[in-house]
KEPABA-579392 format. One record per residue (C-alpha): x, y, z. Coordinates in steps of 0.02 Angstrom, whole numbers, m for minus. Example, Ala and Ser with C-alpha at 12.3 -4.5 7.8 and 13.67 -1.06 7.14 Angstrom:
<sites>
<x 615 y m225 z 390>
<x 684 y m53 z 357>
</sites>
This chain:
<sites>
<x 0 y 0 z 0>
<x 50 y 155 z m25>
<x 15 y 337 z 51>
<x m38 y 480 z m86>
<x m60 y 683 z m69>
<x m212 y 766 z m140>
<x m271 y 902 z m111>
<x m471 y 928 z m106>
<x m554 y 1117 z m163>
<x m703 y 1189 z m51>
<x m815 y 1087 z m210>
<x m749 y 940 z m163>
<x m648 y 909 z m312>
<x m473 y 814 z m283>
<x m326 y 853 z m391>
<x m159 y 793 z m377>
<x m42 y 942 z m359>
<x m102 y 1103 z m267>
<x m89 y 1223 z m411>
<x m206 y 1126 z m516>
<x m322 y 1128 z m347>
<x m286 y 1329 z m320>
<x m323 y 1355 z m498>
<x m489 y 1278 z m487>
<x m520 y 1359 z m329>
<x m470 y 1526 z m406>
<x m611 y 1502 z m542>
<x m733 y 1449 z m419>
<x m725 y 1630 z m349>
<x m775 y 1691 z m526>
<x m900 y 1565 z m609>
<x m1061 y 1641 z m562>
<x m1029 y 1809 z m672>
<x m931 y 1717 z m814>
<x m1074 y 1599 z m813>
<x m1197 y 1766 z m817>
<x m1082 y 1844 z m966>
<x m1099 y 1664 z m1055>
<x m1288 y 1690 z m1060>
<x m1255 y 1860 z m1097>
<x m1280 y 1948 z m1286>
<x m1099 y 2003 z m1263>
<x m1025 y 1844 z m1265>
<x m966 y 1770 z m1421>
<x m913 y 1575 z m1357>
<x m1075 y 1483 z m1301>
<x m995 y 1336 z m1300>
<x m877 y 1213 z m1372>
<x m668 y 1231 z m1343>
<x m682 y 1449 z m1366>
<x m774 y 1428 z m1210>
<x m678 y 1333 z m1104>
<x m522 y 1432 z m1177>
<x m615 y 1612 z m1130>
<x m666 y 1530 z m959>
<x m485 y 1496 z m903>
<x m432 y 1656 z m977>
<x m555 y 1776 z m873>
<x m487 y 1682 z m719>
<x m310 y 1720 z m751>
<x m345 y 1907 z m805>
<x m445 y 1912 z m629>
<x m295 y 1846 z m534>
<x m164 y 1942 z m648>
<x m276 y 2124 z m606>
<x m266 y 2056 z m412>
<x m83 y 1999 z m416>
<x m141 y 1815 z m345>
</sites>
């Protein structure tokens, strides 16, 4: 047997190193407005891999403009 480290996000989500699990933290902070701009007129990527790409890239502008 042998002993792993995970590390488990306030969703309860495991991932196995902590910046994947901060990362996914991070975006938890901001997925209720992305998810409002997503229904929005002003968004351009409903779906498909644009909107995954936009999703991750609002979260990293939002911890760039907060120096996280």
């Amino acid at each position: 047997m042998e002993e792993v480290k995970a590390y488990k996000t306030s969703d309860g989500k495991i991932f196995p190193y902590m910046e994947q699990a901060q990362d996914h933290e991070d975006s938890l902070k901001w997925i209720g407005k992305i998810d409002q701009f997503i229904e929005s007129t002003s968004c351009p990527y409903t779906s498909g891999a644009q909107n995954s790409m936009m999703i991750k890239t609002i979260v990293a502008w939002e911890k760039f403009k907060t120096g996280s």
